[in-house]
SERO-4910 file (N, C-alpha, C, O; in steps of 0.05 Angstrom, whole numbers):
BEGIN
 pado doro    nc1    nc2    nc3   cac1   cac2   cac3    cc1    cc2    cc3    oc1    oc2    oc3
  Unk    A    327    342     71    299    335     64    287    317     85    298    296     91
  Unk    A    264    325     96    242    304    113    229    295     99    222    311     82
  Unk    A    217    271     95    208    257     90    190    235    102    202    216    113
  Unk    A    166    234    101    136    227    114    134    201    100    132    199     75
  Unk    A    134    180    116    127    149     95    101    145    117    105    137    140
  Unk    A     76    152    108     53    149    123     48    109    118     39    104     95
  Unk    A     52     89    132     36     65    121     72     46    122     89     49    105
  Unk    A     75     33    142    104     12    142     97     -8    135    109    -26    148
  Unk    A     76    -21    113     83    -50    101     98    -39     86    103    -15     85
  Unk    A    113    -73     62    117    -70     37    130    -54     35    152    -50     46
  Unk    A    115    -35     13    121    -15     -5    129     10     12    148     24      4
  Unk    A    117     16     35    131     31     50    162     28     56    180     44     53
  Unk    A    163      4     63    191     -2     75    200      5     62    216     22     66
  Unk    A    193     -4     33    217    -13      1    226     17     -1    250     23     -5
  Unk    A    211     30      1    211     62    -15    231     70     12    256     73     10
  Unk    A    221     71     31    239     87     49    271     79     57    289     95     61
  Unk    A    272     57     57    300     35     52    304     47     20    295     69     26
  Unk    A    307     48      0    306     65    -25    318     89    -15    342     91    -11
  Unk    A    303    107    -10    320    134     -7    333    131     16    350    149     15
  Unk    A    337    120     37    357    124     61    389    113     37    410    127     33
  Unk    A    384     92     26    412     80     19    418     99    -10    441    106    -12
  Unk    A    402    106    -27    418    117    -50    405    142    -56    398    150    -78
  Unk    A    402    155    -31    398    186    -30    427    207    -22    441    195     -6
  Unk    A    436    231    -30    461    245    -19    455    269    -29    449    275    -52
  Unk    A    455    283     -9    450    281     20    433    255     35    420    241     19
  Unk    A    433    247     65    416    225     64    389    242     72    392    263     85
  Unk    A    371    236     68    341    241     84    329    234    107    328    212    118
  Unk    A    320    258    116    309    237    143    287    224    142    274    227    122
  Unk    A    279    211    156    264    191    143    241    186    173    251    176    193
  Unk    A    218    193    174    201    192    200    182    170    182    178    172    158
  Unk    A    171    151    198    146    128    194    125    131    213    125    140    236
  Unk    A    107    124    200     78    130    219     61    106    210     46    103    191
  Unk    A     71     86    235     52     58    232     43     44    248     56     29    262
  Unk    A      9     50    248      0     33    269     -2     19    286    -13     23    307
  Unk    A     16    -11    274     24    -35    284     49    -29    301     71    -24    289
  Unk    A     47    -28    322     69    -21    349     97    -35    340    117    -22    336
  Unk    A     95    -65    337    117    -88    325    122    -82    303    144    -72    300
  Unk    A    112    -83    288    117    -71    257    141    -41    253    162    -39    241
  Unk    A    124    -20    271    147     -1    271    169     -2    286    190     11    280
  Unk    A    167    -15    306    188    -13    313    217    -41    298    241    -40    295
  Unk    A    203    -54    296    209    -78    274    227    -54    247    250    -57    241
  Unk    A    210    -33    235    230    -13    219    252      4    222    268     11    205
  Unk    A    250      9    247    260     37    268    297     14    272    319     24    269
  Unk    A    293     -6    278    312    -30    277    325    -35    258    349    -35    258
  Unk    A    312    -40    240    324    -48    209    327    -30    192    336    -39    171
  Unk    A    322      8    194    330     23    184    341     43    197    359     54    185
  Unk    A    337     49    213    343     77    229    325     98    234    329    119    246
  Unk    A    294     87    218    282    112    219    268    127    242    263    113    262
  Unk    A    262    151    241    241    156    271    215    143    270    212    123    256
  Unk    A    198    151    284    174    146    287    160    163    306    170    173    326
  Unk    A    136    166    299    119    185    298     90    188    291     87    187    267
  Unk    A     71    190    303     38    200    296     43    211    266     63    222    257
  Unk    A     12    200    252     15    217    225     20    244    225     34    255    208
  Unk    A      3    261    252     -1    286    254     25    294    252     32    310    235
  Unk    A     47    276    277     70    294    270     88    288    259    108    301    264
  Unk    A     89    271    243    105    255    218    110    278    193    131    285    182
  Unk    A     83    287    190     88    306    165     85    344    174     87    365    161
  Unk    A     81    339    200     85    373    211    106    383    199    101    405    190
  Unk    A    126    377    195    155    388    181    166    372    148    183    381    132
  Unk    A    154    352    146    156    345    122    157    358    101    140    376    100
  Unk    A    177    356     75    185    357     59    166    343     38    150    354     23
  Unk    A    171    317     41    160    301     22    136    283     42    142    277     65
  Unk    A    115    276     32     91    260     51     88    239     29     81    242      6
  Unk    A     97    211     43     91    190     18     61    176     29     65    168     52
  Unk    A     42    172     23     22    159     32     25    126     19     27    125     -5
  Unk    A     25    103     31     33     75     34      7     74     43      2     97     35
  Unk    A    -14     66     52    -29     64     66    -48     44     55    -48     48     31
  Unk    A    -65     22     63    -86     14     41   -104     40     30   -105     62     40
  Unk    A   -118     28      1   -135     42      6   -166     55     22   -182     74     21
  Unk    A   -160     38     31   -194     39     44   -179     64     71   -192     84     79
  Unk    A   -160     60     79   -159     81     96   -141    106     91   -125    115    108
  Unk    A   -146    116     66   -134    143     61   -153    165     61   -142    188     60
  Unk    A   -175    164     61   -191    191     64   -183    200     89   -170    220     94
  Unk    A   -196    169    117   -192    179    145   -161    196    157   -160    215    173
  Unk    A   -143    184    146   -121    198    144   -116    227    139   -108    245    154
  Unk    A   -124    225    107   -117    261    102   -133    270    110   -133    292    100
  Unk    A   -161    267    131   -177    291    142   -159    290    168   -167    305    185
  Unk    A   -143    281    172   -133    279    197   -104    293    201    -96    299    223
  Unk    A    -84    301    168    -68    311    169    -67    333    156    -49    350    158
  Unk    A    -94    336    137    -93    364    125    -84    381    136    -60    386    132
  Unk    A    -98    395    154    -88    426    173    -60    424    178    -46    443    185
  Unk    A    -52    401    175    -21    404    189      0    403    163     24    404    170
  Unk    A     -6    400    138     17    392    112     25    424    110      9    442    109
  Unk    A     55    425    108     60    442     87     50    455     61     46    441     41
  Unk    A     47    481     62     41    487     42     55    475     14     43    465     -6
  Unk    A     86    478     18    101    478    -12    112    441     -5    132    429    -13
  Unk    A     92    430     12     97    400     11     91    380    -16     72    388    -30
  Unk    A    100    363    -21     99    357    -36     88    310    -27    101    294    -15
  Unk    A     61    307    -41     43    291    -29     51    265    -55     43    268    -78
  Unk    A     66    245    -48     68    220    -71     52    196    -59     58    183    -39
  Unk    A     32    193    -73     14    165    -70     31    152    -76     52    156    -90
  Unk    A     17    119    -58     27     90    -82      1     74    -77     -2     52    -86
  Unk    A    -19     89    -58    -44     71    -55    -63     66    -81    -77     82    -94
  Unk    A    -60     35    -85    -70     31   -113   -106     35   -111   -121     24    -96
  Unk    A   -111     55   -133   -138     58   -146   -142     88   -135   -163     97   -144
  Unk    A   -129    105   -118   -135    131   -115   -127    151   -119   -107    161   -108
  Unk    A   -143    165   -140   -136    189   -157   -123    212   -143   -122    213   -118
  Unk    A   -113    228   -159   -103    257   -146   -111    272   -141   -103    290   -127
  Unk    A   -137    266   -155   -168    288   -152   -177    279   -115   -186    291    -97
  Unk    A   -169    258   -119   -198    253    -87   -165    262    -60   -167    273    -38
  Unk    A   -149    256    -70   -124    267    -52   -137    297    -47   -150    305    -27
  Unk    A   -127    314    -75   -127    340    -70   -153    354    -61   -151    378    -55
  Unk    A   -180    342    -59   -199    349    -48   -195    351    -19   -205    369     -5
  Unk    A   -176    330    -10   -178    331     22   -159    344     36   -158    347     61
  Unk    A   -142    355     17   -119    367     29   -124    397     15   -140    401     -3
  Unk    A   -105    420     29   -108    448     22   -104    444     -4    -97    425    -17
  Unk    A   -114    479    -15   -113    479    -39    -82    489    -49    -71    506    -35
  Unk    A    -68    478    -72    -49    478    -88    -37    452    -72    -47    435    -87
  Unk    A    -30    444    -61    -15    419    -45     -6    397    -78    -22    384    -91
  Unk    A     21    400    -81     29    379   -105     30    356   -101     44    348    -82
  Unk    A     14    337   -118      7    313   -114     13    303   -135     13    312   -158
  Unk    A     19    278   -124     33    263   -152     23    227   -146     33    215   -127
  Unk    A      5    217   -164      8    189   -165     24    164   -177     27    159   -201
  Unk    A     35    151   -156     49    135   -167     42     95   -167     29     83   -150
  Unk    A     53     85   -189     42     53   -180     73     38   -185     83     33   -207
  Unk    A     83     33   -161    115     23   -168    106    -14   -163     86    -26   -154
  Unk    A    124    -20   -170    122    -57   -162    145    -71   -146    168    -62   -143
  Unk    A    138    -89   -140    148   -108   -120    186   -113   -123    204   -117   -106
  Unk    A    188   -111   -156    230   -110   -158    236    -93   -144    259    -95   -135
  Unk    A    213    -63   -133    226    -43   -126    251    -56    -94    273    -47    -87
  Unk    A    236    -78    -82    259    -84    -64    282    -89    -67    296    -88    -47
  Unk    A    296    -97    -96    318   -109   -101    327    -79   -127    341    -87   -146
  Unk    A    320    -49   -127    321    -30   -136    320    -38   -169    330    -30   -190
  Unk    A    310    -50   -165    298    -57   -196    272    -57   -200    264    -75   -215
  Unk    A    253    -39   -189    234    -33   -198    223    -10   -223    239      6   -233
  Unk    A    198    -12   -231    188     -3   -249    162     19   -233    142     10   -222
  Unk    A    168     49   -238    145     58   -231    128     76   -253    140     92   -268
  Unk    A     99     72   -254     88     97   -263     74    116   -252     53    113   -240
  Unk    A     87    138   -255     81    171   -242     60    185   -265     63    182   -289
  Unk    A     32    205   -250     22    215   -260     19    234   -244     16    231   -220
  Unk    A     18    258   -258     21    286   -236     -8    299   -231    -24    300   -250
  Unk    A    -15    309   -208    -46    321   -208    -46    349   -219    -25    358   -229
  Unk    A    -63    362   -219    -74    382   -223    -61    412   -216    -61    434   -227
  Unk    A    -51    402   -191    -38    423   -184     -8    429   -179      5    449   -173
  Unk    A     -1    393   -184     27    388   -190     47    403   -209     53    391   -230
  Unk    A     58    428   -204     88    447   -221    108    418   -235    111    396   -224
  Unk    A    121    428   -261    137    409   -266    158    401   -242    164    378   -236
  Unk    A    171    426   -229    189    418   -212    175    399   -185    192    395   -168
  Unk    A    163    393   -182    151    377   -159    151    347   -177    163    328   -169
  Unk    A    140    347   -196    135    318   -205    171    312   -215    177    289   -217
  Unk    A    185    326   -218    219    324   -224    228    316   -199    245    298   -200
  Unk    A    221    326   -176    218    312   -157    221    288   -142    239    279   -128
  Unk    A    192    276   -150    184    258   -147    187    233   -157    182    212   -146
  Unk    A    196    236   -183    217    221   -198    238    218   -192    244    194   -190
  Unk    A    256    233   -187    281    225   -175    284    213   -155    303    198   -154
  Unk    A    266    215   -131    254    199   -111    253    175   -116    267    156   -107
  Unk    A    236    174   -127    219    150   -138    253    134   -156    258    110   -153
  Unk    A    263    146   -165    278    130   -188    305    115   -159    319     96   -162
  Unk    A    303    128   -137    324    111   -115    314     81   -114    326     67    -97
  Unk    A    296     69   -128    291     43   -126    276     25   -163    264      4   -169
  Unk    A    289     49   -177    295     43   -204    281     48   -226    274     71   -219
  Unk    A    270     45   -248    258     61   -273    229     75   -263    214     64   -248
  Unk    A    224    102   -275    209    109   -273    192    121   -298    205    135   -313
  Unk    A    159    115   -305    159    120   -328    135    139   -323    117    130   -309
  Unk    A    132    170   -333    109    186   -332     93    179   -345     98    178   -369
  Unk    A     57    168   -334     37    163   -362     14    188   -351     14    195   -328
  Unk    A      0    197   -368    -31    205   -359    -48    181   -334    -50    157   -334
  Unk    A    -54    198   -320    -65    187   -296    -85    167   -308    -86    144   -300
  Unk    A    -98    176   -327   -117    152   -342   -107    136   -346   -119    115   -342
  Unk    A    -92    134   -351    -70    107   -357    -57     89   -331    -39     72   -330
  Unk    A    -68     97   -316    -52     92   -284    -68     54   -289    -53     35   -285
  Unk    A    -87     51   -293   -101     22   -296    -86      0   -304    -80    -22   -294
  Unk    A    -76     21   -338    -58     -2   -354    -38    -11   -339    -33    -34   -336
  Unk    A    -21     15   -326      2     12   -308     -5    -11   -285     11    -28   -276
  Unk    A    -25     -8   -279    -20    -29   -253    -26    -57   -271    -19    -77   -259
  Unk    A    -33    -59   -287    -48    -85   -307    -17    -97   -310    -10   -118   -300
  Unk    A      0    -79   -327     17    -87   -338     49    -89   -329     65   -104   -339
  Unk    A     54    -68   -305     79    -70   -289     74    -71   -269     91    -82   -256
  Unk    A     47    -60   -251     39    -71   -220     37   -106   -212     45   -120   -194
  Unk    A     22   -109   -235     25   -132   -224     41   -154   -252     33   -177   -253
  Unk    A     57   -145   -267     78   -150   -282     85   -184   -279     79   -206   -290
  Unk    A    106   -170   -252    122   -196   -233    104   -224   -226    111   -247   -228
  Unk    A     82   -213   -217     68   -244   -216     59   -264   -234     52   -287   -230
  Unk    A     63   -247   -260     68   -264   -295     84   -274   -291     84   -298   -285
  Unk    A    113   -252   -292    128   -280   -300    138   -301   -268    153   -320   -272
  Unk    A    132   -297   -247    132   -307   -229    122   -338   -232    131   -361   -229
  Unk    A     96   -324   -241     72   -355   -255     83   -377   -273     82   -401   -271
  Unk    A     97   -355   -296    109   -368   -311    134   -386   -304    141   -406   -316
  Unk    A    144   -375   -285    164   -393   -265    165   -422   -261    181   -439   -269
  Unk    A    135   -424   -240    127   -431   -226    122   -458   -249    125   -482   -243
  Unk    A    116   -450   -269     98   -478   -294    130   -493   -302    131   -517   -301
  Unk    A    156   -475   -312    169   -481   -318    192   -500   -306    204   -520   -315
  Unk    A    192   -486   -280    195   -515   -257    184   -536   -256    192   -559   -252
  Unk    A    161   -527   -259    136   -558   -260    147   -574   -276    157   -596   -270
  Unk    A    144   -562   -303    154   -574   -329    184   -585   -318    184   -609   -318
  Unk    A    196   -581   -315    223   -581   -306    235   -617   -291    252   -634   -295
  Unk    A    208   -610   -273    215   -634   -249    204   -658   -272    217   -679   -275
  Unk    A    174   -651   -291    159   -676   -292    175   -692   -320    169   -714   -330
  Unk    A    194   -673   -326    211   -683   -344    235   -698   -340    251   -706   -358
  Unk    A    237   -700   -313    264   -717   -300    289   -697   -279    305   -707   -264
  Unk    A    285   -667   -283    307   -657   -264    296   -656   -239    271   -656   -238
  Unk    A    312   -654   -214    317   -654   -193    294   -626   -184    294   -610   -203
  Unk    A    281   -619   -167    273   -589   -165    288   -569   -159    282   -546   -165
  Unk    A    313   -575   -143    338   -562   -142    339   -548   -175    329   -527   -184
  Unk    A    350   -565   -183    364   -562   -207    346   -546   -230    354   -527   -242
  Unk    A    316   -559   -234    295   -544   -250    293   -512   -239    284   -496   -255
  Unk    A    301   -502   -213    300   -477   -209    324   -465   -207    319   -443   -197
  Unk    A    347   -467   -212    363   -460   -217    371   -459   -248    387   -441   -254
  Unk    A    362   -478   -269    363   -461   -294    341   -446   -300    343   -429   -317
  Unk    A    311   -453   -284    297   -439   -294    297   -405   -284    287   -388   -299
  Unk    A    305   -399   -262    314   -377   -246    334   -354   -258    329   -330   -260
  Unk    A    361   -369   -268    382   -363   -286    377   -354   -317    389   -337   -330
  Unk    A    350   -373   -329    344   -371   -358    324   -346   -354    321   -331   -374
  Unk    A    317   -342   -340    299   -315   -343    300   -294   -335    286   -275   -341
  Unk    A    320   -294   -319    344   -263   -306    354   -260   -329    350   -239   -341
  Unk    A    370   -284   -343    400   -275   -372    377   -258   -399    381   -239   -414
  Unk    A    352   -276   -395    333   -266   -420    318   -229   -409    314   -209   -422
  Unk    A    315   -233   -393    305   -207   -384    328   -178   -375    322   -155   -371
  Unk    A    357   -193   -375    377   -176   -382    388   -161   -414    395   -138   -421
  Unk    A    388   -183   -425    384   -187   -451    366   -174   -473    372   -167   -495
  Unk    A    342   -173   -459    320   -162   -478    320   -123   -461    314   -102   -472
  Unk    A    326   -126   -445    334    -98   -426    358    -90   -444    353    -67   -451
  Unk    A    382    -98   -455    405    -82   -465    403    -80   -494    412    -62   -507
  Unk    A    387   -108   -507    390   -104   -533    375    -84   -543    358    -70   -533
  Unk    A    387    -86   -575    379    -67   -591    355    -74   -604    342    -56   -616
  Unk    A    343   -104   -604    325   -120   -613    302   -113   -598    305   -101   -576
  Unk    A    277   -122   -608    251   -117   -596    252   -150   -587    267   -167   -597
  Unk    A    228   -154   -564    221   -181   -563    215   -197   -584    226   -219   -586
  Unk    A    201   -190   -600    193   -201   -626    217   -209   -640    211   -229   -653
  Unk    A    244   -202   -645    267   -208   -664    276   -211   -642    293   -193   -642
  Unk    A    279   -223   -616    298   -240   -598    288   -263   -601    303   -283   -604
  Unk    A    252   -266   -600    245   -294   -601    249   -305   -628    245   -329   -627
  Unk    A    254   -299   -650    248   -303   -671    289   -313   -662    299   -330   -677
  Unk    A    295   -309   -654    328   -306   -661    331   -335   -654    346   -350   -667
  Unk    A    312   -345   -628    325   -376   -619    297   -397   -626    290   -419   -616
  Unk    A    287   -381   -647    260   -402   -656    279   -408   -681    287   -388   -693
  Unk    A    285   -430   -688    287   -445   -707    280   -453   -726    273   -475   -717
  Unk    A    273   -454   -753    258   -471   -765    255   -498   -764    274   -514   -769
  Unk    A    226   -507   -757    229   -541   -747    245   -548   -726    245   -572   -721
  Unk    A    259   -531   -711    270   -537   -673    260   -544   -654    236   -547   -660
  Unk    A    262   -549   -632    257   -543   -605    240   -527   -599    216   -532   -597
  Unk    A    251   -504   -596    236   -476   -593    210   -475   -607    189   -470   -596
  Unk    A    212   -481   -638    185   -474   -655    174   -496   -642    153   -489   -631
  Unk    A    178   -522   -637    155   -546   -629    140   -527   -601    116   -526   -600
  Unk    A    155   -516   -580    144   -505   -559    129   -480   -565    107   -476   -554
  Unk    A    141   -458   -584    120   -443   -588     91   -439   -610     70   -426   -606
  Unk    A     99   -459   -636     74   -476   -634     53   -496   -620     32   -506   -628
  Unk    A     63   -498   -602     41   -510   -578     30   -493   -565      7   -496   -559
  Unk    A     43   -471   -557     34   -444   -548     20   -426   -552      7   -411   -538
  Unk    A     24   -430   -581     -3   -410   -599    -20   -427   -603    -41   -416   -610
  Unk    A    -21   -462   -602    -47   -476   -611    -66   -470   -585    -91   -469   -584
  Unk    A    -45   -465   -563    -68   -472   -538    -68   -433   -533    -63   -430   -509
  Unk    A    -71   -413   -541    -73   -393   -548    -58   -378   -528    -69   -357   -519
  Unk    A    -40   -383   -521    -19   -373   -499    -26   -351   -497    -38   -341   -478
  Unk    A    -14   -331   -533    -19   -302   -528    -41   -293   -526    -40   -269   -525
  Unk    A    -58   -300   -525    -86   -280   -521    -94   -286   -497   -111   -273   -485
  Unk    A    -81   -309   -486    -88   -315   -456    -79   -289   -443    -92   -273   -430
  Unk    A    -53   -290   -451    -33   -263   -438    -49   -244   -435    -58   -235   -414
  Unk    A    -53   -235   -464    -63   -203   -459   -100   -200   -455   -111   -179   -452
  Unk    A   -112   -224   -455   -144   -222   -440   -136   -221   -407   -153   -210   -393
  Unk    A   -108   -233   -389   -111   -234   -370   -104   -211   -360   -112   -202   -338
  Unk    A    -80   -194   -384    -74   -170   -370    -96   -143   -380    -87   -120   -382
  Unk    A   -121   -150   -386   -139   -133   -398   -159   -130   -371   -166   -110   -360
  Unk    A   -168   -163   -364   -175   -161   -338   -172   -150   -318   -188   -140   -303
  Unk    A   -128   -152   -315   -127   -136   -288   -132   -114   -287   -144   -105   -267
  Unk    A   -126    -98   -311   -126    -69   -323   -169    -56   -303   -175    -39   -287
  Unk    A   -190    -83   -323   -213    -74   -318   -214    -80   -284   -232    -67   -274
  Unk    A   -198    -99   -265   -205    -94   -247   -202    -71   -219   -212    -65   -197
  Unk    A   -175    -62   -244   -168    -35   -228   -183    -21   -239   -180     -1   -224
  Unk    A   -200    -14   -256   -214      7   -241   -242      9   -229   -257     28   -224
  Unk    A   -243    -22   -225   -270    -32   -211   -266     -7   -183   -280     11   -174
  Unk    A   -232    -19   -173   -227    -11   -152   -225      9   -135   -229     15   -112
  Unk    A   -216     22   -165   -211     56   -169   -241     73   -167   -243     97   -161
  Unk    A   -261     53   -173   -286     73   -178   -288     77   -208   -310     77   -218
  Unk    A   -272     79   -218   -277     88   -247   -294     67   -259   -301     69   -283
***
């Protein structure tokens, strides 16, 4: 399989480092990136080729577009004539539909959008896949399996692609945030900052492993170490006085409406 990673930040890397290591057969793997240092900065740290978009995806298999958005139209007027017919086209540029893809590229070309997140470096990411129009099941089966070399993958309706970035795109920077306070909390209570990030680091990997294997919903895990009159209940009654949860989900309603400021929609 060839494989086209149009765009070497980030998510490019992540994805293409992804299938080089837990693909078998391996894939070949061509990059097409602007920045002279940058690619060759990849070509070093992975093995991959490099190459013009034009001829990155002349023989491609799979064409992943990485790219910002603002420069994916100029692109696919630039590689259309040259994609494979029975190629197969996986977005990750956030806010652009499959519709405005498949306008610019020949007709039937399988397209599939995807919005993966940032664990994807440590293959613990979360992606959501929505298939276009002209996407066959076997192409989006695909693209999933692809996609799954850097860890869960969940199919929604492309309409739904918003919530997806609201709620697992940008996921990690919750509880990242949430981190970030709990250290705070941590130091202004007497530990070391060493020390405040190392249980607080440890306490939220074991809980997020935890709520990943059990059989329990979040709701009957928290309930399990809330106490009556404890610790816990004193902290999560403070939480609901200062309205924690609705903070939560007005902020992730926002990101949701700002994606599709972005999107056009």
């Amino acid at each position: 399989m060839r494989v086209a990673v149009l765009g070497g930040g980030v998510m490019g890397e992540t994805l293409a480092s992804g299938l080089l290591r837990r693909l078998n057969p391996r894939p070949s793997v061509v990059v097409a990136e602007k920045r002279r240092e940058r690619a060759e900065e990849l070509q070093a740290r992975h093995g991959v080729d490099l190459a013009e978009p034009a001829t990155a995806v002349a023989e491609a298999d799979v064409i992943l577009l990485a790219v910002k958005p603002q420069d994916v139209g100029g692109l696919l007027d630039d590689i259309s004539g040259i994609v494979l017919a029975d190629a197969l086209v996986i977005s990750v540029c956030a806010g652009i539909t499959t519709a405005f893809i498949e306008e610019r590229l020949p007709a039937g070309i399988a397209v599939v959008r995807a919005m993966p997140n940032t664990p994807a470096r440590v293959d613990r990411g979360t992606t959501g896949v929505s298939p276009g129009a002209a996407c066959p099941p076997s192409s989006l089966a695909t693209a999933v399996s692809l996609l799954e070399s850097v860890g869960a993958v969940v199919e929604v309706p492309e309409a739904l692609q918003d919530a997806v970035t609201a709620v697992s795109g940008s996921g990690p920077a919750y509880l990242f945030y949430l981190a970030e306070a709990m250290i705070e909390a941590g130091v202004d209570l007497g530990l070391d900052p060493a020390t405040a990030q190392r249980l607080v680091h440890s306490t939220l990997l074991g809980a997020a492993v935890l709520l990943d294997v059990s059989a329990e919903t979040a709701e009957e895990l928290r309930r399990n170490v809330t106490s009556p009159n404890g610790t816990t209940a004193a902290a999560i009654s403070t939480m609901d006085g200062l309205g924690v949860r609705q903070s939560v989900v007005s902020a992730i309603t926002a990101a949701r409406d700002r994606s599709r400021e972005l999107s056009g929609g």
